[in-house]
FIMARRO-263828 format. One record per residue: residue in one letter; x, y, z of N, C-alpha, C, CB in turn. Coordinates in steps of 0.05 Angstrom, whole numbers, plus 5000, padded with zeros to 4 digits. Each point is the difference from the previous one (the first is absolute). Glycine has a CB too. Layout:
AXYZXYZXYZXYZ/...
% end
This chain:
X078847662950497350125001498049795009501350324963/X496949725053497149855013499649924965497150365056/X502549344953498749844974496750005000504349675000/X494850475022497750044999498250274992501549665028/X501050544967499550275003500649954967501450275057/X500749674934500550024971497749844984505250045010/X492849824994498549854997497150154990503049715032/X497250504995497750175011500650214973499949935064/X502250164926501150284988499649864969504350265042/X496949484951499549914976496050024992505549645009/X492650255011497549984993498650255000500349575015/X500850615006499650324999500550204983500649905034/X501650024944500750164981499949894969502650195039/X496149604969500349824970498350104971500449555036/X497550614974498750124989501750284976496649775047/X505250264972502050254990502549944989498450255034/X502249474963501649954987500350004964499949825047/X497750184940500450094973500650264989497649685000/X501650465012499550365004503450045009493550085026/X507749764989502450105009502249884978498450025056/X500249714932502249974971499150174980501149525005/X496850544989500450314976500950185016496349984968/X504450135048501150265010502649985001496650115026/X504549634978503349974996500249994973501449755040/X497250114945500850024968500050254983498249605003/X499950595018499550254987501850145001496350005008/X504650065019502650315017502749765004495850445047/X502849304954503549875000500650085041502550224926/X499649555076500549985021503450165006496149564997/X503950685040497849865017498150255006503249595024/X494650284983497850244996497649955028500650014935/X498850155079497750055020498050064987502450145033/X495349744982497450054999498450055017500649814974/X499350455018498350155022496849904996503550474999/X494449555022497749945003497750155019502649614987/X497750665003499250195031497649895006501950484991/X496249365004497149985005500549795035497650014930/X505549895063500349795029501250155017500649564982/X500050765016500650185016497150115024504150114955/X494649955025497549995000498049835021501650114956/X498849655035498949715018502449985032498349644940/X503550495058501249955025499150155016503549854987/X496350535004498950195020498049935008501550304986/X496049544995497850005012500049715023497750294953/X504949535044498949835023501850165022498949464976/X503050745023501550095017497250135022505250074962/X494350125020497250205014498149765019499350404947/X500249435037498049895019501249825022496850044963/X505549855031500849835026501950205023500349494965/X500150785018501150195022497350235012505649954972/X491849965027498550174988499250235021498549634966/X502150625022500450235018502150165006497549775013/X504850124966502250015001500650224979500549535019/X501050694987500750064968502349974991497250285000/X502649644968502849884989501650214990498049594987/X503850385017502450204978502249874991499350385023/X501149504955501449904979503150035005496050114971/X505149735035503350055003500850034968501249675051/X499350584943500150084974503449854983496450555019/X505249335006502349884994499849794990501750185028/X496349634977499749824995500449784959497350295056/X500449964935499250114977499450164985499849815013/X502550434987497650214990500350094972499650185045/X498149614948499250014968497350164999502349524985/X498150754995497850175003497649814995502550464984/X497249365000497749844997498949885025501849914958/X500449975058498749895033499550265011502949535013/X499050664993498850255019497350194991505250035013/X494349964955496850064995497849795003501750294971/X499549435035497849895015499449945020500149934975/X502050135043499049935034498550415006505849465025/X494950724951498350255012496949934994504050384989/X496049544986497849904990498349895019502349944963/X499049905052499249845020499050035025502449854977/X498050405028500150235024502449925015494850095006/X506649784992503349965017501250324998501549394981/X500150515034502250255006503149954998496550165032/X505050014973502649884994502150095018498749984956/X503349805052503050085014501150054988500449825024/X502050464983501650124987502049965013497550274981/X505449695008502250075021501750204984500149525026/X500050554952501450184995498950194975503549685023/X498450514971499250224982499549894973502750335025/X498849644965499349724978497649914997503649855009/X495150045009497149825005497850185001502049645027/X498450614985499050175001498850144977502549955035/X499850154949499750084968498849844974503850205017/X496749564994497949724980497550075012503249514997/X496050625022497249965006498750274986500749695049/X500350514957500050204993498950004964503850095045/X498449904952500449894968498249784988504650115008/X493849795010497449794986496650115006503749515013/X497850765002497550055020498649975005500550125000/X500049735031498649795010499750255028502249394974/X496750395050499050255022502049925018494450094998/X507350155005501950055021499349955030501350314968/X495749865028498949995028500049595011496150584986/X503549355001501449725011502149855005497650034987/X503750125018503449914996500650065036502050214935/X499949605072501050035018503350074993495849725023/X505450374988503549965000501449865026500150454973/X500349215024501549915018503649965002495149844999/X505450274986503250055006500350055024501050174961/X500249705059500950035025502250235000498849515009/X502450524974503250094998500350224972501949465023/X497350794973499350164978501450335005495049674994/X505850444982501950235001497750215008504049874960/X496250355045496850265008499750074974500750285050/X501249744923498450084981498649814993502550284988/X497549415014497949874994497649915009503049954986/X497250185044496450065007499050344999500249535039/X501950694946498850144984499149914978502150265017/X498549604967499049934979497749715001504850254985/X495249625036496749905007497950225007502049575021/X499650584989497850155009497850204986503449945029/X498350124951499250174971498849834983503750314998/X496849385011498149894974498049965018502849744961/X496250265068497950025005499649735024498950304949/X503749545053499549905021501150065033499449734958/X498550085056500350245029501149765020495250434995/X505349364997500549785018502649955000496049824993/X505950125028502349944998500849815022500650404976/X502149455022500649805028502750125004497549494993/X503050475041501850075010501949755013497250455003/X504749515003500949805023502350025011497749724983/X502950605024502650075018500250324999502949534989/X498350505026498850365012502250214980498849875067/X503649984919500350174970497850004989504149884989/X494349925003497350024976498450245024499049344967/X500850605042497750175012500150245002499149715021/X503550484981501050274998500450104975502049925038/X497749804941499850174971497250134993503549654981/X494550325037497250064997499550305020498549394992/X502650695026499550215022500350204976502049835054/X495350324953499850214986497850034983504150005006/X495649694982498649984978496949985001504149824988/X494350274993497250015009499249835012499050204973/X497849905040498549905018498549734989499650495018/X500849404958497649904988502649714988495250574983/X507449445036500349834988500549795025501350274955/X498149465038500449875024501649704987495250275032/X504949654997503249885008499149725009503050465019/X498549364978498949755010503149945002494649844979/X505550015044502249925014500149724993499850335037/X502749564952500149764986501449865029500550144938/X498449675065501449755016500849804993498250095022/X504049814996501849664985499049845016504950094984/X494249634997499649865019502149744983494450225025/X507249744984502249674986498349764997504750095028/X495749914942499449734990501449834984496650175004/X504949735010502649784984499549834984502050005033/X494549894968500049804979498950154978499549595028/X499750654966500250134979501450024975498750115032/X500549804943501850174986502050235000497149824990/X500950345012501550215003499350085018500950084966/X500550065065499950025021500050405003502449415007/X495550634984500450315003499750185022498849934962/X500649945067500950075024503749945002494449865020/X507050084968503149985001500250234988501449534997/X497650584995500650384982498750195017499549894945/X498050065056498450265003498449945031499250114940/X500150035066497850025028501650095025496849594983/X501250495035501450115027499249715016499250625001/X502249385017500049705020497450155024507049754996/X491150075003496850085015500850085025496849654980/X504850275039501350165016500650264999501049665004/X499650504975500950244996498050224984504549735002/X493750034994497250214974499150245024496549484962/X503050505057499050185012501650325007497749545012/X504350364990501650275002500250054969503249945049/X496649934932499750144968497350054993503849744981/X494550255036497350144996499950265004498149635011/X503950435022500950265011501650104986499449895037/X502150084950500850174982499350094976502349865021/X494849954954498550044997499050285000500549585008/X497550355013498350285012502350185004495749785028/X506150284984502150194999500650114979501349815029/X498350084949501550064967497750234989502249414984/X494350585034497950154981498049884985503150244996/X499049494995498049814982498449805016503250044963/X494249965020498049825004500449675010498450354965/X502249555055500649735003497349785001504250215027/X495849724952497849764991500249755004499450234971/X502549675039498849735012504149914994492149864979/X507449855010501849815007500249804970498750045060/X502949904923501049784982501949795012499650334965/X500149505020502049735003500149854975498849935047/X503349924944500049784979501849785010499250324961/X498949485042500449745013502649864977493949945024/X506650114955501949924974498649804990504750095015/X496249934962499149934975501149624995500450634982/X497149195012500449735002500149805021501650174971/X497149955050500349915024497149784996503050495030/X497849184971498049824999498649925029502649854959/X497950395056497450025028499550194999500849775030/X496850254978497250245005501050165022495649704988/X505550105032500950045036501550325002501549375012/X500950674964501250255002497050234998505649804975/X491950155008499450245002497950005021501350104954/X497749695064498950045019501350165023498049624983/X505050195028501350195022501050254997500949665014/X498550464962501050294984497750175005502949824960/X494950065028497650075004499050145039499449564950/X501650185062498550065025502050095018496549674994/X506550314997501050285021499850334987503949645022/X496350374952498650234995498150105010501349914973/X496850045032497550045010499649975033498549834951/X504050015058500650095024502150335002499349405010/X501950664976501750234996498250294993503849634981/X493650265009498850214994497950025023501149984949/X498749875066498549985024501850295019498649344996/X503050545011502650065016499950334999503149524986/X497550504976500850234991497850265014502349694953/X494750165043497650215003500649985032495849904954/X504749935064499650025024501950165020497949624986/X505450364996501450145013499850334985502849525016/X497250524965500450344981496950054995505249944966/X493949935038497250104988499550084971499750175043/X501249664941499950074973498649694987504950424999/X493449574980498749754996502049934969494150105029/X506649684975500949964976497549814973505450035034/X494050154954498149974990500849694967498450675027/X503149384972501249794973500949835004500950244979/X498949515013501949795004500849944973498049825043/X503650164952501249894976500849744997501050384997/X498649314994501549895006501549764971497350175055/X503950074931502249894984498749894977503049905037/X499250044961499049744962501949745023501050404921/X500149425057501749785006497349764989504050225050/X494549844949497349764995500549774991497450304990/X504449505006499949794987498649874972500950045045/X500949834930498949994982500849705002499750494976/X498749395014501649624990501150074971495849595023/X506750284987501149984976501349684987500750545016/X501349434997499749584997499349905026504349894965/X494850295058498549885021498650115011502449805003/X495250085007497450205014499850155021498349734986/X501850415014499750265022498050025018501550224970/X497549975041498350025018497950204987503349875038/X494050104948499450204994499150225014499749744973/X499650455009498850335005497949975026500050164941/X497849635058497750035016501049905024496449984966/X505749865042501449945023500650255009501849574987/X500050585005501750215014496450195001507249994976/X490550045006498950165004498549965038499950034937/X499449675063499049855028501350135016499049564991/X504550505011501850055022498850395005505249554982/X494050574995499650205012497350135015503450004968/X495149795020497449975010500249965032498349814953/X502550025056501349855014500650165020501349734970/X501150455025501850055011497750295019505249754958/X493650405022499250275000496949875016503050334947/X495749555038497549985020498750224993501849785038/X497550294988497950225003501050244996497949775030/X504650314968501150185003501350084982499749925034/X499849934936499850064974499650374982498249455014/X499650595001499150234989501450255013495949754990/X506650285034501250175014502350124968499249705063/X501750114925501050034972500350054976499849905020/X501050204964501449914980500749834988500450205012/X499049604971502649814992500249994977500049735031/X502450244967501750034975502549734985499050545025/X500549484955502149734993502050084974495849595015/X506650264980501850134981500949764986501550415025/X496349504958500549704989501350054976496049765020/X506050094967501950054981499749744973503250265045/X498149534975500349734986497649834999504650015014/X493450015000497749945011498450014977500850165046/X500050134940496750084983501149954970497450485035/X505949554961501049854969501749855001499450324979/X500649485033502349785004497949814970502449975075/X495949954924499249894977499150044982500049875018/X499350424971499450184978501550004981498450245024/X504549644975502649964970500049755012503750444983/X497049424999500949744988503050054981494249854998/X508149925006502250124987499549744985503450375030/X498249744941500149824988502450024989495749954998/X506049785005504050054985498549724982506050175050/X496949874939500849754981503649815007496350364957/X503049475038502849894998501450034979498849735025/X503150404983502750014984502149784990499250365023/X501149505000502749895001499349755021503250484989/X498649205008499849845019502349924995495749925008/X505250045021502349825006500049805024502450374980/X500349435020499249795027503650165012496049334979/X503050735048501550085021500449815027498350434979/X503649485021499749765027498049865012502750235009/X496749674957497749745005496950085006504049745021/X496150574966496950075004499650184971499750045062/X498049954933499550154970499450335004497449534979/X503750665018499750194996498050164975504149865028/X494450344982498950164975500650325005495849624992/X505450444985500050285006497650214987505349895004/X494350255004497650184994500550274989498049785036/X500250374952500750284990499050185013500349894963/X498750105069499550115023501249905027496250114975/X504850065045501349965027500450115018501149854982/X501250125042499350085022500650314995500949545027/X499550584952500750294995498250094983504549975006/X494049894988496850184980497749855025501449974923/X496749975054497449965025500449785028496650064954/X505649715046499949845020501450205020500049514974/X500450735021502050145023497649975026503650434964/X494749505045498349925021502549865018494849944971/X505649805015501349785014502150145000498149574988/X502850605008504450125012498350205031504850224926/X493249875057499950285018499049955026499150284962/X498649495039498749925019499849715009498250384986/X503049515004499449685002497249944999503949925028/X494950154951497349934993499849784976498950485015/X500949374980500549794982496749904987505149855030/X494950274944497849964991499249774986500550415003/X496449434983500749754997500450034970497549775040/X503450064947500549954976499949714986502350395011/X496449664970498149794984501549984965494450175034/X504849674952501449984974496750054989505449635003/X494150484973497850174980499549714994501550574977/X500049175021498949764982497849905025505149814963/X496350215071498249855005496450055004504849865016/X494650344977497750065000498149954979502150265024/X498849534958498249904976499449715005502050344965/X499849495052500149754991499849925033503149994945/X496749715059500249865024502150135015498349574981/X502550315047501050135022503149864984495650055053/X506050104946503049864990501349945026500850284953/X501349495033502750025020501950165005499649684993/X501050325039501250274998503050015022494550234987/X507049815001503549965014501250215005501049664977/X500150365040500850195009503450204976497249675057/X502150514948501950174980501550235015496749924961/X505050275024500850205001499450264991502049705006/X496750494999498150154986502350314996494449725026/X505750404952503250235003498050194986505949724992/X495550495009500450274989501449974968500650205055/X498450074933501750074979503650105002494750114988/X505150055035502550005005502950055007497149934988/X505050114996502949915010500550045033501950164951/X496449695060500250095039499849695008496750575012/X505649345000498849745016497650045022504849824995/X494850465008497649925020497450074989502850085040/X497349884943497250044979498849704996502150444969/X496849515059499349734999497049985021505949834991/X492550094990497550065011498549775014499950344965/X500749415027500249795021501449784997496450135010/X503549785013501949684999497549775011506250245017/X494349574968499249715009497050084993503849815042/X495350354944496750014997499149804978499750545013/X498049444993498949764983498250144978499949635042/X501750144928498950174970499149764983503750434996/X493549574990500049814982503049984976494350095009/X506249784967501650034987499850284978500349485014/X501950714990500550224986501949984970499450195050/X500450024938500949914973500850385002496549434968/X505550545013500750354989497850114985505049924992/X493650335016497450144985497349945016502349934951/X498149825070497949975011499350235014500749574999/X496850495008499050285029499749905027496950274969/X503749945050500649875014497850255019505349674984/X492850175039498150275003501149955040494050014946/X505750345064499649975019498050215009504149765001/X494250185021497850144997500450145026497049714969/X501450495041501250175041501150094986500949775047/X499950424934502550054987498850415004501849374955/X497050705061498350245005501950245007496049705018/X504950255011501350065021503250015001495849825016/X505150404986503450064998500349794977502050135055/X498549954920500949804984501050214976496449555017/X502450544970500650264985501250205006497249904987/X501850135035501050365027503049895007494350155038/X506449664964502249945014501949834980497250015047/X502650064934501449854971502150195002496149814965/X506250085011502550254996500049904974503550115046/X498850054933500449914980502849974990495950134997/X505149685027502649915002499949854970500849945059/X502550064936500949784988499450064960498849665056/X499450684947498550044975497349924992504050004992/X494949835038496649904981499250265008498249435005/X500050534978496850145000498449955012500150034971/X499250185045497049905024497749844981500250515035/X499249304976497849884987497550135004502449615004/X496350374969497750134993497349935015502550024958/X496150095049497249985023497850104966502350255075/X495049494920498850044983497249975012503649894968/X494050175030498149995011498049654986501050675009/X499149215019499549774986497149955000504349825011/
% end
C-alpha cells in the first residue's frame, strides 16, 4: 500500500477511531459500518463535477434500503438490472419514474415487469434484445448499448456487453423497425480504470455515432449515457470525479445541450460509506513471515478482492491513537477452511496480537452484495455508524 496514502487515511479517519472501538465492543466482531450521510456527500460532489448530468444509482453496488432512501432523498435516481432490484424499490417506495433498466441481456417477462412498475427506459446491444421489444408500447424507449475495450480496467464490461460501433447503426435500424422509441446511445468504459482517456475516446466516438446516426436515418439520438466505472482510491489515487467531469465538458462543448446525459455510478457514490471492522483470531509464522488470521474474508466482505481484484486499504484500530508505528510486512487470511481465503500477502502491519481490530475502510462497494456463506459463517452484520 502507498505509504503516503495510508498516512493520508490514518489522519482522515482518526477522529473515528474511538466510535469504531465501542461499536466492536458493542455487536463484537466482524461488523460494517454503515454511514449514509457520506453517501450523501458523494452525490452531491458527483452532481456538481458531472453537473447536468443525471445520476442513477447502480443499485448492485449497495442496495441497502438506508443508502437507496438517501440518494431518492437526494433527488438521484436509480439503475436497475434485474427483477429483484426492481421489487426493493418498489417495496421502499421510492420513484420508479427514475429508474432506468440497463441489463443488456433480459427474459420479456422481465421488461413486463419493469414496465408495470413504471419504468420506460431500457438498453439493447444485439438484434435478439431488440425483437424482445417489437410490439411493445410507444412510450418505451431504447438506448443502444455500445462496447468500447478497456483492458486496463478492472472490470472490463465491454468484454460482455455492447455492440462493436461499427455495427450500432444497423442496430438503430432495427430499433426503429421493432416500433420502439430509439433514444440515443450507452457505454461503460469498466470499472477501475486509473485513466480518464477511456472515457474521453468513448465519449467522442459516440457522439461521432450519433452524428452519423441523425445524418444517415434521420433520427436524433437524444441520450447519451455514459456508464458508471468512476474510479475510487483505495490504497492508490485515482483520478478524480472533476477530471472525468472536464473530459465531458470538453468533449461536448457547445453541443452539450443537443442531449441528455446520464450516468450509472455504483462504487463511486458507496465505496466509503462502511468501514469493516474484523478482529484477529489466530497468528502463526509460515515460511518466515507472520501470519494473522481474521474473522472476515475473501468469502464474506473482502469478497471485493476474489471478485474484482479490488484490494482495499487496511489499517490496525491501535494505529489511530498513538504515533505513526512500525510496520512489517505480513500475511493477512480469512476465517476459513479454504487455502484461498487469503486476503493479502507481503502487506505492511504495525505489531498484531489475538483480539486486536483490525479496520478497513472503501469497504462500500460489492462487499456485502457479493459475500456467500460458505464454510457456515454468517454474513456479517451492517450497523449504522
Amino acid at each position: 500500500m502507498n505509504l503516503r496514502r495510508r498516512s493520508q487515511l490514518r489522519e482522515d479517519l482518526r477522529a473515528q477511531s474511538a466510535r469504531w472501538a465501542h461499536l466492536a465492543q458493542t455487536h463484537g466482531t466482524p461488523l460494517l459500518v454503515l454511514e449514509p450521510h457520506l453517501v450523501a456527500r458523494r452525490l452531491r460532489q458527483m452532481q456538481s463535477a458531472l453537473a447536468g448530468v443525471d445520476v442513477h444509482y447502480a443499485v448492485k453496488a449497495l442496495p441497502h434500503p438506508v443508502v437507496l432512501s438517501t440518494i431518492a432523498i437526494c433527488g438521484g435516481g436509480f439503475d436497475v438490472a434485474t427483477r429483484g432490484e426492481v421489487d426493493l424499490l418498489r417495496s421502499l417506495g421510492l420513484p420508479m419514474h427514475r429508474c432506468i433498466h440497463t441489463n443488456p441481456i433480459k427474459k420479456p417477462a422481465d421488461i413486463d415487469h419493469a414496465y408495470a412498475a413504471g419504468i420506460r427506459t431500457f438498453v439493447v446491444e444485439n438484434l435478439a434484445e431488440v425483437q424482445k421489444f417489437a410490439g411493445r408500447p410507444s412510450d418505451v424507449e431504447v438506448l443502444v448499448r455500445l462496447a468500447f475495450r478497456n483492458p486496463t480496467a478492472k472490470s472490463d464490461l465491454s468484454s460482455k456487453f455492447g455492440v462493436a460501433p461499427a455495427d450500432a447503426e444497423l442496430l438503430v435500424k432495427h430499433v426503429l423497425a421493432a416500433g420502439v422509441t430509439f433514444a440515443g446511445f450507452s457505454f461503460h468504459v469498466g470499472s477501475q480504470s486509473s485513466s480518464i482517456e477511456p472515457f474521453r475516446r468513448a465519449l467522442q466516438e459516440t457522439v461521432g455515432i450519433a452524428s452519423h446516426v441523425r445524418d444517415t436515418l434521420g433520427v436524433p439520438a437524444r441520450v447519451i449515457d455514459i456508464g458508471g466505472g468512476f474510479p475510487v482510491s483505495y490504497r492508490e489515487d485515482e483520478p478524480p470525479i472533476e477530471d472525468i467531469g472536464a473530459v465531458v465538458d470538453e468533449v461536448l462543448g457547445d453541443g452539450r445541450d443537443a442531449f441528455t446525459l446520464l450516468c450509472e455510478p455504483g462504487r463511486f457514490l458507496v465505496a466509503d460509506c462502511m468501514t469493516l471492522l474484523s478482529s484477529v483470531v489466530g497468528t502463526a509464522e509460515r515460511d518466515g513471515q507472520l501470519w494473522h488470521y481474521l474473522d472476515d474474508g475473501l468469502y464474506g466482505s473482502y469478497s471485493n478482492v476474489m471478485t474484482e481484484d479490488v484490494h482495499p486499504p487496511i489499517l490496525a484500530l491501535g494505529e489511530f491513537t498513538g504515533p505513526e508505528p512500525a510496520l512489517e510486512p505480513v500475511t493477512l487470511a480469512g476465517p476459513t477452511c479454504d487455502s484461498a481465503d487469503v486476503i493479502a500477502r507481503s502487506y505492511p502491519m504495525p505489531n498484531l496480537g489475538v483480539g486486536d481490530v483490525v479496520v478497513s475502510p472503501m469497504m462500500g462497494a460489492y462487499t456485502a452484495v457479493t459475500s456467500s456463506r460458505f464454510n457456515g459463517i454468517e454474513a456479517t452484520p451492517i450497523v449504522m455508524g
